[in-house]
Phi, psi and omega in degrees: 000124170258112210220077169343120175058008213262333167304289205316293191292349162293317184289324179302286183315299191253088179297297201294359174297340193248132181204132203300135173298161146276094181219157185265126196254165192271182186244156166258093168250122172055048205079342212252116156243178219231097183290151190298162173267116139323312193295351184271164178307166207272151172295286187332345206096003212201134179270086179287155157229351131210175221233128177227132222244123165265088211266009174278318192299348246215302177312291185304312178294302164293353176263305178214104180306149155284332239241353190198158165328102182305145163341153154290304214218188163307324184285319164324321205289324178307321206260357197242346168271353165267336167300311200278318159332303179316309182294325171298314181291313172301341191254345186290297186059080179293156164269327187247287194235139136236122182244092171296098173295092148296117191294149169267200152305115185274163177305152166304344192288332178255352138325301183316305210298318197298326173283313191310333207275315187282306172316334148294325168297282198294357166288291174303321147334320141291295166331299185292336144317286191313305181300298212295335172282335181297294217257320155341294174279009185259306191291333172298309199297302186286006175093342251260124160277136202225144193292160191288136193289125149320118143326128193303308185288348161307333185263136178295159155257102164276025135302325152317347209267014186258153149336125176086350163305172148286346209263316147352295188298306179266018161281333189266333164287302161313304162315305191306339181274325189277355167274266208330298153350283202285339174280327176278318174229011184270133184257007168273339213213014158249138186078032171234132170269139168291124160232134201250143172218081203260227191259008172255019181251123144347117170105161188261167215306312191285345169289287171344280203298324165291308176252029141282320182280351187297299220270298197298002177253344148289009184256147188277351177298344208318156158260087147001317194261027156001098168277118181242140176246166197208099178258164210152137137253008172280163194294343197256032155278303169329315200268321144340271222279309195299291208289358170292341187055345173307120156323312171224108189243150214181116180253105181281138180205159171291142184272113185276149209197099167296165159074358188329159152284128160222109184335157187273144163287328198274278175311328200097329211280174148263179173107311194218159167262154253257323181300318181265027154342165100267348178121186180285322187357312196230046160281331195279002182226030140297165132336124161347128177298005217281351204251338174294344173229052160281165165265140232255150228224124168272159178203152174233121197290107189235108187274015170265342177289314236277328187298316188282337168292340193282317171332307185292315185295338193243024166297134195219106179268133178079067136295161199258030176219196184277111185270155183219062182351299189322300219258349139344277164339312160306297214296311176310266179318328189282338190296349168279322165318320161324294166322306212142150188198163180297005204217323168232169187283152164268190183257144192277006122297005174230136185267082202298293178297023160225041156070083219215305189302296180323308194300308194293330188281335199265017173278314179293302192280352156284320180310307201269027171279342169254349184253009146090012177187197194258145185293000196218160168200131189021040147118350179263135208218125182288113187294339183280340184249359174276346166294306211284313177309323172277352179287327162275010178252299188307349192265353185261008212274316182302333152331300222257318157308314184275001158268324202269343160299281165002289183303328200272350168290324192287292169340306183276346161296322186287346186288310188291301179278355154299332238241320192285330170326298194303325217270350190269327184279353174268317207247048162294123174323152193262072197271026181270342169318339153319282206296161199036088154215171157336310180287333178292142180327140173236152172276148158358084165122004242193339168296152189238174190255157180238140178220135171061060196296295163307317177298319192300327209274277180342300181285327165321294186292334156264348146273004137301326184267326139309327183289310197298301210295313179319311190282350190260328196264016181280323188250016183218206163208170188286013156305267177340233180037271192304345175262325166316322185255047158239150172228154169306128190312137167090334189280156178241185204261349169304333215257343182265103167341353203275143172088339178247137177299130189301164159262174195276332184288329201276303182299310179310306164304350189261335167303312193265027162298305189317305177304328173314357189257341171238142205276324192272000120057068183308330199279016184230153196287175204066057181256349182261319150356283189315316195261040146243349167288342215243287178300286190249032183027057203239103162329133187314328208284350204260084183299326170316294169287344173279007187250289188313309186290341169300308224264005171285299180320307194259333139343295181282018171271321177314321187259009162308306222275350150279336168287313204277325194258351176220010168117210188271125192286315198204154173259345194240053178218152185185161197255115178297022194199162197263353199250140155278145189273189188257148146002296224268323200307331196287060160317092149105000181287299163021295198245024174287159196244122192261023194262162195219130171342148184235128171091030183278155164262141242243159138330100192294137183347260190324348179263327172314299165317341196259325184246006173239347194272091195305160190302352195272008184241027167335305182283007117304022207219138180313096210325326162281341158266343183300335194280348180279329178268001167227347199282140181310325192271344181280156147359282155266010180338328219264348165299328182263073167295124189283002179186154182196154171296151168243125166231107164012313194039014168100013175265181179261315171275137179308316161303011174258332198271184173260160186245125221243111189219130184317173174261156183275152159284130177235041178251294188303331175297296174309344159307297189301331177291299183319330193273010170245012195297322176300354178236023151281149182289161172298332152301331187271324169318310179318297220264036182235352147325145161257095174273229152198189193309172177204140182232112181252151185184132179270185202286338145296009258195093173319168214338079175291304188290340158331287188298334178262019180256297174339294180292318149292331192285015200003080201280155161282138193320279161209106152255130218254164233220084222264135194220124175251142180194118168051041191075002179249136210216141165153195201251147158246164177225163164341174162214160202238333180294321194295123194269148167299135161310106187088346168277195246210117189222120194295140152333131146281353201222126179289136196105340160224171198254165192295177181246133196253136154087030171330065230252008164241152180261165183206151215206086158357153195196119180223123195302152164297137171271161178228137151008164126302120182086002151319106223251125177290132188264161183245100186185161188275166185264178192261128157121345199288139178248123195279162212281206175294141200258154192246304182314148162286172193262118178287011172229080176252132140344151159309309173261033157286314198293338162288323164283007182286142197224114148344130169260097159291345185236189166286013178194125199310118196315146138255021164269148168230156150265159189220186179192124168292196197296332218266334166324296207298305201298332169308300200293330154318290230241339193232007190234147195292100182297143185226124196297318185288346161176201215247177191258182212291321184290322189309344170265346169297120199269170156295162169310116185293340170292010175255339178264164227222012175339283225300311141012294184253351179286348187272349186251038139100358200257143190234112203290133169218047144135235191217102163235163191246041170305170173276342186232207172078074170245174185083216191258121177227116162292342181260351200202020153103156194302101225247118186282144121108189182248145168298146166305314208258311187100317175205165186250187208303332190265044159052040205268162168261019161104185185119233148246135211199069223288006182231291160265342158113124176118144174270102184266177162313323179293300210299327197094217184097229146305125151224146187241349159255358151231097174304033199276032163077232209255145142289120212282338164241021176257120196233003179236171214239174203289159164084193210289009189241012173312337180283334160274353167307053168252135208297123170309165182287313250236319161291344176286315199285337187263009171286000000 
């Protein structure tokens, strides 16, 4: 989703939400390692029951890592997204369901974001081919050795990475051998059922996965207390799993580590980026590869913390309505929708990172004392009171442009007076030219006379000078070099720049170029003016459009806030303009019709590919249609522009910016389409279907036999088939997919081996139906129980709040610390005794594994507890063998804990400790304090000093 930054400030606010997997890795004995058992219990602490997998977060990353050597070839690619399954199913270890998500065809409103993206990959792909032969032949050119130039067919196109491809297809063929495998011979994955969503079911992978938990929590059978995990990295699974109201919801995502090392595109090495390359020149003095080929690290996203902070922060007291934390909560997601989303622009006064969320909660929380109610109710959004929040955001927006100038000035002074710091750090002494010379530090006792002094200074000065010339003659060669210094005939020494100092106006001017690019310079008044003049090319006088794009605006706001709570309102609806309207603009909304065409159908792969794709990635795209994205004479040429404008919007990076690219026609397309739908392969036709889910389950698996009785009963292909299993309900039909009880199924992937003797069945798989115009209700369900709360509580009693213990991992710790005898006796002796009753410490028992009956009963001694007398501290014989610190601390005769064979304590009668006589040791006390006294005798040297 793109909701900029919007992790880093959930975790920066809300610490405690985030907390480190537990996982058991496999072991290496003796070369052999030997994988963890999933069926045993989770190391975390926590039973999940099912794992629901967003499998593009999964995909992208194992196909082409930033962070380590990309794949060689599709089986790597293959073999390294079965890994990472594998590792997410060991630290989840699900009990019930596992579900695999694949994005399908997306609604059209995210169609748009998916054309802007792939047109971009591709661009930079090209770009970046083109850069890496420039700096090649420059590295040639200086002699630099360099690794064999990649073949061109060698580089992935993560465009493929789409609905309807091959690679696609045969990504969905490898999971079905890689389920089976695991079902078969994994003993973690028997008896849980599997569910496959691969790109030819409609919708994207985490919407999939919403409306399996959507539907199945509407059946009455449902279990309330669910544990569900949700892996992903995008931010709007938080906001997903939040609109579900289940308790317990739980997001797994790899733990972001800035700064990663990322391989040279030329070299292979880290350590530098591909613009300062040199070549293999410095392979023996690179580093180690170890943090460059680490492993990536898991966290758990736990939205039952996240719910309690929002609780605290989202108190609203004396409402003139009924307050409802749930629907609070709504409100609460829709108002992140503002910030940003996969489906609209965000509005240009709101910033995540200049607290853009905060401003909309205390905007809210002012508001709704006037707006007599909640701004949202199961996905449905009061448009009246949502005005009031924006009319008052509009009032702030000049407010918020000229602080956010402000900042960015102050930011660049500071920047400025960094740069001159850095430029004042050159000329520091250079000291490593010290060692091992004269000059260098001697240790103590260890200085030598200096000799031939001036020569040493000498040779000093001159390998400082060698080093600077080495570092500038490091990149060039002596061509360059020897040409640098000719000048053009006739030319003086005036005309060359080189040696002469800038002037301060010139630096300045060369500082504020970043800004020249932007016309609408928000922060000086006419700025809304400026940017519709600018942005949708309109006179400042058309108040009239500028009203249509608010009221364009807050519609995709509707059908935002209906896709995440009740699935997709329309498949054909989309935000027409590349631009967001302003705050203020939002005028007059009220009576707007939030209702969206009803029964539209998604895109088929292939006609998607055709609207998202650019001509350079053609060659995934069927061979008669790819002649439509470049030949001059089609139709639709004007969708594929071989080159298009970015425009900044006042951001500092081309990725920031926007990319102005036509809306697709999607009347003209299926025109320009139709006379070739007849001349697709038999394969391409497979892969242009709307298929659906597959539910797989082995013999261990509560209805295995349901589904393998469906298949002896020779059931008509498809015909659906109503299934109840463990509370998971919907139809299954035949599969064409489905391996013979005991048969036999081939690899797709080379390198591993088939699977034989075949014990799982598989089965079409279609979500339950409901009614038309059916309202999911957004509310906790009856019986759910919230799991234990980890903030501490702000109204705790004084001694609640001294026991109070954190909850650190994903379940409240069953370690306690403790502190043995010889602790208590410290804490005794050095902390302020209250004669009249006991100290913070004095109610702590000992451990039981500390106690020491039988031990001391053989000495005659009869140990009876812990004691908590008013007197007395320490070891008391009279009053049982006393562990640990006394209650009373000290007795009526002053005395101070210790040791003590008659009342206990180094009293005034005993010698010892006297705190009114220091007179040392008793002269007839001759064994000395702890459990080894008896062995204790005293040195000639404490007799002497007696």
């Amino acid at each position: 989703m793109g909701v900029p930054a919007f992790f880093r400030w959930l975790s920066r606010k809300y610490p405690s939400v985030i907390v480190h997997c537990v996982e058991q890795k496999a072991i290496d004995v003796n070369g052999v390692k030997i994988p963890t058992d999933s069926s045993e219990p989770n190391p975390n602490g926590v039973e999940f029951d099912n794992l629901y997998l967003d499998m593009n977060g999964i995909i992208h990353p194992c196909t082409h890592p930033e962070d380590r050597p990309a794949p060689k070839n599709e089986d790597e690619m293959m073999i390294a997204i079965f890994e990472c399954i594998d590792r997410l199913f060991n630290i989840v270890r699900p009990r019930k369901v596992l579900y695999m998500a694949i994005d399908g065809v997306a609604p059209r409103a995210k169609m748009n974001q998916q054309r802007s993206r792939r047109f971009r990959a591709s661009k930079e792909v090209v770009e970046k081919i083109n850069e890496i032969k420039r700096i090649r032949a420059e590295l040639l050119l200086k002699g630099c050795e360099l690794p064999p130039e990649k073949p061109k067919e060698e580089h992935f196109d993560s465009n493929c990475i789409t609905p309807g491809t091959p690679f696609m297809a045969r990504l969905s063929d490898c999971l079905h051998y890689y389920i089976h495998e695991r079902l078969n011979n994994n003993p973690g994955w028997k008896g849980i059922k599997v569910i496959l969503s691969d790109a030819n079911v409609p919708g994207e992978g985490e919407h999939k996965i919403m409306d399996y938990i959507r539907k199945q929590r509407a059946q009455p059978d449902h279990d309330p207390n669910t544990q569900h995990v949700l892996c992903g990295a995008d931010a709007d699974l938080i906001m997903l799993g939040l609109a579900t109201h289940e308790p317990h919801f739980t997001i797994i995502r790899e733990e972001f580590k800035p700064n990663k090392p990322r391989p040279c595109e030329i070299c292979g090495q880290v350590g530098h980026e591909m613009k300062d390359c040199i070549g293999n020149a410095k392979a023996e003095e690179a580093g180690p590869d170890q943090a460059f080929s680490a492993e990536t690290d898991f966290i758990f996203v736990r939205l039952c913390v996240l719910k309690e902070y929002l609780e605290k922060e989202l108190q609203m007291p004396n409402l003139p309505f009924k307050y409802e934390f749930e629907r609070v909560l709504d409100d609460w997601v829709f108002m992140c929708f503002f910030v940003g989303n996969d489906f609209l622009p965000h509005l240009p006064s709101l910033e995540i990172r200049e607290g853009a969320i905060d401003r909309l909660v205390r905007l809210y929380k002012d508001c709704v004392y006037k707006t007599g109610g909640y701004l949202t109710d199961s996905g449905d959004v009061n448009l009246e009171r949502v005005q009031m929040i924006m009319l008052e955001l509009g009032k702030a927006e000049d407010e918020i442009f000229k602080t956010r100038q402000a900042k960015e000035l102050q930011f660049k002074a500071r920047d400025k007076a960094k740069k001159r710091r850095e430029g004042y750090n050159q000329f520091r002494p250079n000291w490593n030219l010290v060692k091992d010379t004269q000059f260098a530090p001697q240790a103590v006792g260890q200085q030598k006379a200096l000799t031939n002094v001036r020569q040493e200074a000498y040779n000093m000065r001159r390998a400082g000078m060698h080093s600077q010339v080495e570092t500038k003659l490091q990149t060039t060669n002596s061509k360059s070099a020897l040409e640098s210094m000719f000048r053009p005939a006739g030319s003086s020494s005036d005309d060359d720049p080189r040696g002469q100092k800038r002037k301060a106006e010139d630096v300045e001017k060369e500082e504020e170029d970043d800004q020249a690019h932007d016309e609408v310079r928000l922060w000086e008044d006419g700025a809304k003016d400026r940017y519709y003049e600018s942005k949708f090319d309109v006179g400042a006088d058309n108040l009239e459009f500028r009203y249509t794009v608010a009221l364009h605006y807050v519609r995709g706001l509707c059908w935002v806030l209906r896709y995440y709570y009740q699935g997709c309102a329309s498949w054909k609806w989309y935000f027409p303009y590349h631009y967001a309207p302003f705050a203020s603009d939002f005028v007059n909304i009220s009576g707007l019709s939030t209702e969206f065409e009803l029964d539209t159908k998604p895109f088929r792969p292939l006609e998607q590919l055709m609207g998202v794709f650019p001509a350079g990635s053609s060659k995934h795209v069927p061979q008669p249609w790819a002649k439509l994205m470049s030949d001059p004479d089609s139709t639709i040429i004007d969708f594929y522009p071989e080159d298009f404008k970015i425009d900044l919007n006042g951001k500092k990076f081309a990725w920031q910016g926007v990319a102005l690219l036509p809306f697709v026609d999607e009347i003209r397309l299926f025109k320009a389409l139709e006379p070739y739908y007849k001349v697709l392969s038999e394969l391409e036709i497979k892969r242009n279907i709307r298929g659906d889910d597959r539910l797989y389950l082995s013999t261990k698996s509560p209805g295995y036999g349901t589904l393998k009785g469906l298949y002896q009963q020779d059931v008509e292909f498809d015909a659906e088939c109503a299934i109840s299993i463990e509370g998971m309900r919907g139809t299954v039909l035949l599969a064409e997919e489905c391996v013979d009880d005991g048969g036999h199924l081939q690899s797709p992937v080379k390198g591993l081996d088939p699977l034989t003797d075949n014990v799982v069945c598989c089965v079409r798989y279609r979500d339950p139906k409901y009614p038309v115009g059916f309202i999911y209700p957004a509310k906790r369900l009856k019986g759910a129980k919230d799991p234990p709360r980890v903030l501490k509580p702000s109204d705790l009693e004084p001694q609640q709040n001294r026991n109070w213990r954190s909850q650190v991992g994903m379940a409240p710790a069953t370690q306690r610390a403790y502190m043995g005898q010889a602790g208590h006796r410290m804490l005794n002796h050095h902390t302020p005794n209250n004669q009249s009753g006991g100290g913070q410490y004095s109610n702590v028992a000992p451990p039981s594994y500390m106690d020491r009956n039988n031990h001391y009963q053989q000495r005659g001694h009869n140990n009876q507890g812990y004691n908590q007398g008013g007197g007395g501290g320490g070891y008391n014989q009279n009053r049982g063998q006393n562990y640990g610190y006394s209650s009373g601390g000290g007795n009526s005769q002053h005395n101070q804990g210790g040791y003590n064979q008659n009342r206990g304590g180094y009293n005034q009668q005993q010698g010892g400790y006297n705190r009114n006589n220091r007179g040392g040791h008793d002269q007839n006390q001759r064994r000395g304090p702890g459990p080894y006294r008896d062995r204790y005798e005293a040195s000639n040297r404490y007799a002497a000093r007696r």
